[in-house]
N, C-alpha and C positions, 0 to 999 in steps of 0.2 A: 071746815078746818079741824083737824085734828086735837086732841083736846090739849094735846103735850106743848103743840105750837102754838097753841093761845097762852098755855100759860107761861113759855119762852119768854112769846110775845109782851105779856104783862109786865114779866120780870126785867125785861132787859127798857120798858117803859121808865121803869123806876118811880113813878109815883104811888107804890103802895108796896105796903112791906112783902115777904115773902109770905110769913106767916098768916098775913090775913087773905092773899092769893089765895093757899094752900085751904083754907076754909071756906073761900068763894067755890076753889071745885073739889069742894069733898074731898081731900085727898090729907094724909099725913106730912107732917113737914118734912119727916124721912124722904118720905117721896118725892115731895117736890125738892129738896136740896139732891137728890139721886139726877132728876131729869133736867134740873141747872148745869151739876158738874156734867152728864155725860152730853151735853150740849156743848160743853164748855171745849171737852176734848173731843168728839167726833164730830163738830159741829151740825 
């Protein structure tokens, strides 16, 4: 799976913040609040 789709996955879980997702995979919280919204609108 994709890594963007796990971490969708996570997020739309709701049991763990974004921010500590965003440091599960290495990434910036820029980024991960980037790949929420354009989820959000392209789904």
């Amino acid at each position: 799976m994709d890594e963007k789709v796990k971490f969708i996955a996570a997020v739309c879980d709701g049991s763990v913040s974004i921010t500590s997702l965003c440091e599960t995979f290495g990434i910036s919280r820029k980024t991960g609040y980037k790949w929420l919204n354009r989820y959000r609108q392209e789904g």
